[in-house]
Each structure stands twice: as C-alpha cells, then as structure tokens.
C-alpha positions, 0 to 999 in steps of 0.5 A: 086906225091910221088915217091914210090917203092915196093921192093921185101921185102914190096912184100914178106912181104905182101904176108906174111901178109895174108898166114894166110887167103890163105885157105878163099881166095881160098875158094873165088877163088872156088866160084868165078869160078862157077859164070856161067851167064845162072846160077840160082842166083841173089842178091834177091836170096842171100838175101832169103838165109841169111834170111833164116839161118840168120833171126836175123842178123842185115842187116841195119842200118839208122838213128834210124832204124835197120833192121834184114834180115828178115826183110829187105828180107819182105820190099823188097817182098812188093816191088817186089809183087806190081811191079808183080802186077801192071804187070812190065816185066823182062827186064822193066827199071824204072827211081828211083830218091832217096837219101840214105836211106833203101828204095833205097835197098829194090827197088834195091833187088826187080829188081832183083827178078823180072828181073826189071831194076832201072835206079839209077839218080844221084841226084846231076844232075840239068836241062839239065844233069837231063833231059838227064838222064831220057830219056836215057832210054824208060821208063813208070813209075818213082820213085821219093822221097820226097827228090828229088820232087824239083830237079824233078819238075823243069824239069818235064815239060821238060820231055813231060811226056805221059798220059801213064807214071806212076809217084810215090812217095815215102815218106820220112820225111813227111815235104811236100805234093805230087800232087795228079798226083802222085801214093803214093808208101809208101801207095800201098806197105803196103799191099802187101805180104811179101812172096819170090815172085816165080820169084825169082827162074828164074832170072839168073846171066846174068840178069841185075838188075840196070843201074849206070850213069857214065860219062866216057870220053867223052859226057853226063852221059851213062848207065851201066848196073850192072847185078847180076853177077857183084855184086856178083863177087864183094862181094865174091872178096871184102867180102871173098878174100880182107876183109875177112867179118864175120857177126859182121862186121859193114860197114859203107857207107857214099857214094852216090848208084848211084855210083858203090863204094857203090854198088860193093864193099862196100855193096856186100861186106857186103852180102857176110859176112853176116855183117851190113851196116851202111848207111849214107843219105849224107857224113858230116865230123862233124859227121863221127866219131860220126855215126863211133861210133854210129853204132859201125862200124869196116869198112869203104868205102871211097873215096879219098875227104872223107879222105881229109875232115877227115883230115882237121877236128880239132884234137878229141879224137874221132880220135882214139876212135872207131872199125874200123880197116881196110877201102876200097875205092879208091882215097886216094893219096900217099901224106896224106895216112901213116898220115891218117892211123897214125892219125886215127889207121887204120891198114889196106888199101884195096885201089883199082882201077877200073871201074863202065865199066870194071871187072877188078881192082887192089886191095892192097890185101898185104895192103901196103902203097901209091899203089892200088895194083896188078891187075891179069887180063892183062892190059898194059901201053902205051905211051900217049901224054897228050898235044895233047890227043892223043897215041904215035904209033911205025912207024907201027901204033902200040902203044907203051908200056911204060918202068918201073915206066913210067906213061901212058895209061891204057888199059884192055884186053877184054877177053869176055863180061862179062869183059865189060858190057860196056854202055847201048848206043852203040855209047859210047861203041865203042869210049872206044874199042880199036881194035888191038893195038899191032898187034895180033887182040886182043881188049882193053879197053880204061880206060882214066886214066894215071897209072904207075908201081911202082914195083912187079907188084903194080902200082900207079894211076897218074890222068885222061887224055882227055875230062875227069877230076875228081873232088869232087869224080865224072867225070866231062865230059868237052864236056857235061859242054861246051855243057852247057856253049856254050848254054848261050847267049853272049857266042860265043865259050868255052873250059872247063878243070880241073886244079889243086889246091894245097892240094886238090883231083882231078881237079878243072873245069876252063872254058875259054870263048869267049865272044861277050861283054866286060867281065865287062858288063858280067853278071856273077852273072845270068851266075852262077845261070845258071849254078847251074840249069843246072849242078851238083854242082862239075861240076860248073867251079871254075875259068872263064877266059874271053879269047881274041882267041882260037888256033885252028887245021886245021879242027876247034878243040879247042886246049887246051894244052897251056890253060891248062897248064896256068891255072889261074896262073895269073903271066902267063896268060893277060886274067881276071880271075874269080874265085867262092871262098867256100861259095861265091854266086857270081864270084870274080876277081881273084887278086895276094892276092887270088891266092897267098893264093890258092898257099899257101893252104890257102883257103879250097876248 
C-alpha cells in the first residue's frame, strides 16, 4: 500500500478546483433535500420527464441499437402494460435473470412504474449458489434470457417449480430454441401499448423497484433492496453535484447491473444529465477503447480490475485517442492510479467508496490522487483485531477508535432507515448492526471493510476483514464457498480464505482441506468440475492445500490465523499445494519454479 498524505494545499487546492461548480453543487444539494420518500416520484416518472422535453436525446446505446428517450421511455410502457395486464401487483417480486443488454432496463424502469420488484440474478452464479438466489424470494413468474437458458436449466428441476409458476423468455440473438413450457415474452409485448401506464403517478420514493444480491460478510448472497429513492439520491449526487453530467455526456458502462456500481452510480448518473448510456453485454479489455471510440464515449465507470486489465494491455495509439475525460468507479489502487491517468490522459478521478447496504460513501469530490475521498455522513474508525477477527474493546466493553493514519474498522451512523435499507432477510440485517459501541445508545453499521485516515478528512481503503474477501471486482462469502466444498465426498473438514497475489486486485481464494485419503488419489480434475457447477467462477479457489490438522477453539471454530498468514508460500508451509493456473483445465502441483514466477509477477492472473 502506498503511503499517501493529503496536505492542506492538495486540500485547499481541490476544493479550488471546483469553486467554479459550487452553484451546480448546491443546486444539487437543494434537490437532494427535497427527497421525502412518501414524495410522488420514481425512476419511471424521471424517464417520462425526459421523454417528455427531451424526446430526441439519445438514451442508449448497445451493439448497433440507438435509443432516443422517447423511444426507450415506449419500450418500457410495453413492459409495463403487459405486467398491468396479466395482473402483477405492487410490491410483486419477479426473479429476472438476463445479461446486459436494453431490455434488462426497460424491465427495471417498468417496476418501477408499477410498483413491481425485479430480483436481478447475478448471472455469474452456477448451481447451488443459483438455486439459492431463486428461492430467496416467493415468487411466480421468472424472466429468463435466451442467454442465461443453460445456466437456468441445469437447476431448473432443482428449483420444484409449481404448476402455478410462470416461466418467461426473453429473446436474445435468436441462436436456440426455447421449450414450448415457456411464455415468450419478446412475442407478448409487441402489442402492448406504448402509452405512460396511469400507475406511474402513485408510485412513491419509498417504493422498492429492484433487489441486487450481495454477499456481504457472512453467508450465501442476501438481497437488497434498491428503492427508487435511492437511485435517484444517487443520480443527482453523482450526475449533478460529483460529475457535473449534461446531455452530450456519453457514459460508457462496461459492468454487470446486477451490481450496484452500474446501477447507483453510473446510469443514475446519466438520467440526472439527461446524457447517454453506452452499454456494454460483458467487460473485454481488446475492445474497451474501441467501443470508448465507437460511442464517442467522454465517461467511464470502472472497477479497480477493469483498470489493471487496462493496463496490462500492449501500448496503442488508442490509448489516448478518445473523449474521455474523467472516470468514476471504485477499486483503483494507489500503486497504478497516477500511471493509469498518465497512460490514458484521464484528467479526472471520481473514486469513491460504498456500499450496495448503507447510503452513505466517500467521494473524491476535489479529484485528488490515491484517496476515495471525504465522506459527510458520521462514520468512525475503530481498532480491529484481524488475526483473530474480532474488535479491540477498552476495559468497559466499548470499542476503541483508531489514532490518525491508523487502519481499522469501518463503521457508519445509522441515522434513520433510509440510510440502511439493509437486507430483504432480517437475520442478515442484524448481524451487520452494531448497537451501542461507544456508549451513547447510538446504532452503526458494520462495513467489513478496513480503511484509514489519510489527512483533511480523506481516507484511503486498505482491504476487506472477516469471512469476506474480495476478488475479480466481487465478494467472495468464505463460509458459502466452504458450504459448497465441505459437500464433496472425501472431504471431512475445509477452511476457505483469500490471499494475496503480487500485482493483482483483491484476494485470490485458497481452500485448505482435510481429506480422508491421500491427496494423490484425490481427484481433483471431478472436484474442480464440481466446483465450476456449483460456484461462480471468481469464487472457484485458486490454491488447495491438502492440510494434515486444523487448530481449532475451545468450542470447535476453525482458527484461520496462521493458515492464512502461510498462505501458499511453499518455503513455509509442509502441506502440498495445488494450484489452478490462467487458462489451465485442471490443478497443478504448485512447485518453487510456479511459485517463484507468481512472486515475480510473472504469471497473469
């Protein structure tokens, strides 16, 4: 980690950077004060407006398709009058498993025009994780995209669907048949109105439109739920106050919208300028500059890999060939960020941190390098114990906070609901409550994350903690991995957590197992094809250690400390060590030639 200062001056200077914008950011902060949630207002509503003033203003691009907001505002009534007329019901949650593309908007803009709730599926998840996420919620109807008909069918049978369940198609590139138990969808709404459904007008900021899986700290993915306050909080924060967004803006979203990043920042963003979104079905760094200059794109949202695969790419003259001038994402480490900017002529870094649980996320609002800024909602850093997971308390049981440019724990003031919508599962919401931590009654929230102060109130992000680490932009759940593994015959006990690989984001997963035969006769080419049916693909362990004993506490816990801190370094650790190389099908023997080049940096992962 970078050892970085904000001065005053970088403070002083940054806050001048933008004294020109103070009458757009106030406008903003106006606008963001008149947010009531019993307020009639919603993202369906937003669209209407734009389409109403702004009929001819392009709203979207995909592929070879260009929407104006007229037109995207029509392709979602059609949605939303056929969900009216087959009689979907305020508050109704529907499972829609789709990839990116325009479609998975107009659906998104349609609940929340009639009050309906997509459950957004991760579409990286395979098996059991899947098969979770589809039950999480009682729901009757399904939305399933030519795309992801594979994925779904593996574990249709597994879901015991009732006769009472509605299973839709939704054409994609027309490259395979659908079975005749599904209802085509693309075929229903083709005849359905294109006028502003009257519901539109009753549904209120309160009104929860789209539940986004995350797998916070502990457990198989929960929901939460996005309401259409929340969006638009977001896009008048990040579109008019952060981005300062206009309507020749083209931002260009090459993540997934299952997550929040594309959701509550990026695209909420682009509504609140009246601008473009240029989407992209799945992120490929070949082609990233190229779509950069097909859609003459002068954004972009990133996520910390998306910039590390940037920058592993050869040299191009496409490297500074393009509009873009500022970027906002999350991720980008203090190591590569003044070589990325000076690399690709970025200009601006809106970096930011947050939650898809909590409200509340720092922002570099004065574009300063290697911090993700200032956050104005109270938060507090307290002393945190890594090796054995747990808070450092003062004698009275109170937790302790950490002294300045001291890393620990995250906390966040809950200061009413709004500012923790927390999960749809009310087990889950407790586990990340803190109540009373310094004494005064108040209640926090518990981030997971390990941050410090970097001075004048910026802050820097050090890495995850606890039963959660993240890799490939996603949260991998140790205990939902182990859940997983510790199903596989032969297995008797496993312990799952990330390490760290040199010159890579986040942490690599590395599962120590104990076996009930030799690890030779394990057969680890079935266990990996398991494992790739049962898990999403970040989540598939990269290392396997065939571990002789586990340490254990007094009541039977796995104790990870000393596991972790070993690691695959094999000059430390007796044990064999597998290893899933890029673009390997199988597990290799890791020996001092691999590792020696994984140390060096010599081996992409």
């Amino acid at each position: 980690m970078s050892e970085i200062k904000i001065s005053f001056k970088d403070y002083f200077f940054g806050f001048l950077s933008i004294l020109w914008r103070y009458p757009t950011i106030f406008r903003g902060i106006w606008k963001l004060s008149r947010l009531k949630l019993d307020k009639k207002k919603s993202i369906g509503k937003h669209i209407e407006k734009i389409a109403k003033r702004y009929p001819n203003f392009l709203s979207l691009l995909f592929e070879d398709k260009k929407y104006t907001y007229k037109e995207f505002n029509e392709w979602v009534n059609r949605f939303a009058n056929y969900f009216l007329s087959i009689g979907v019901r305020k508050g109704e949650v529907i499972n829609v498993f789709l990839e990116n593309r325009p479609e998975l908007l107009f659906i998104l803009v349609a609940m929340s025009k009639i009050g309906s709730i997509a459950s957004l599926i991760n579409t990286n998840q395979r098996k059991l994780s899947l098969i979770h996420s589809f039950r999480l919620n009682q729901v009757n109807k399904f939305i399933i995209g030519e795309e992801t008909l594979n994925a779904f069918e593996e574990i249709e049978h597994d879901l015991d669907l009732s006769k009472d369940i509605n299973l839709y198609s939704l054409k994609d590139q027309g490259k395979r048949d659908v079975s005749d138990h599904y209802i085509n969808l693309s075929q229903e709404i083709l005849n359905k109105s294109c006028e502003n459904p009257s519901t539109t007008g009753d549904m209120q900021l309160k009104n929860t439109y789209a539940y986004i899986f995350t797998s916070g700290t502990t457990g198989l993915p929960k929901a939460v739920p996005i309401t259409n306050a929340r969006t638009l909080g977001a896009s008048i924060f990040y579109g008019k106050i952060v981005l300062n967004m206009q309507p020749d803006d083209v931002m260009y979203i090459p993540l997934p919208f299952y997550h929040s990043n594309a959701i509550n920042v990026a695209w909420a963003a682009v509504l609140e300028g009246n601008s473009t979104l240029a989407m992209r079905r799945n992120f490929s760094a070949s082609n990233f500059w190229k779509d950069i200059k097909k859609y003459k794109a002068t954004i972009f949202n990133y996520i910390g890999e998306v910039c590390r695969y940037l920058l592993n790419q050869p040299p191009s003259l496409d490297d500074k060939n393009h509009d873009v001038d500022r970027i906002t994402g999350n991720g980008l480490r203090p190591e590569i960020w003044k070589i990325f900017k000076k690399r690709f002529g970025i200009k601006e870094v809106y970096e930011f941190y947050g939650s898809t649980e909590f409200t509340g996320v720092f922002i570099n609002l004065f574009n300063l390098d290697c911090t993700i800024g200032m956050n104005p909602a109270p938060y507090s850093i307290v002393k945190y114990d890594i090796d054995s997971n747990e808070f450092i308390r003062e004698e009275n049981g109170y937790l302790q906070k950490v002294e300045e440019e001291e890393p620990g724990l995250l906390l966040m003031k809950i200061l009413e609901e709004q500012s923790f919508p927390g999960y749809t599962n009310k087990q889950a919401m407790e586990k990340k409550i803190i109540d009373n931590p310094f004494g005064n009654n108040e209640i926090w929230f518990n981030s997971g994350d390990i941050i410090k102060s970097i001075g004048n109130k910026h802050a820097q992000f050090v890495d995850r903690v606890g039963d959660t680490y993240r890799w490939k932009s996603e949260n991998v759940s140790t205990t939902e991995v182990e859940g997983i593994i510790g199903l596989y015959k032969d297995i008797e006990l496993v312990s799952v957590y990330g390490v760290k690989i040199p010159h890579t984001e986040g942490r690599a997963g590395m599962a120590s197992i104990l076996t009930s035969i030799n690890h030779k006769d394990f057969n680890l080419k079935h266990f990996l094809k398991y494992l790739k049916e049962n898990l999403p693909i970040y989540a598939i362990p990269y290392f396997i250690r065939f571990i002789r004993e586990f340490r254990t506490t007094s009541t039977e816990k796995l104790i990870k400390t000393d596991i972790k801190k070993e690691g695959y370094n094999i000059n430390r650790v007796e044990d064999p060590i597998y290893i899933l190389l890029p673009k390997n099908l199988n597990y290799t023997f890791l020996t001092e030639d691999i590792y020696k080049r994984i140390i060096k940096g010599e081996i992409p992962f």
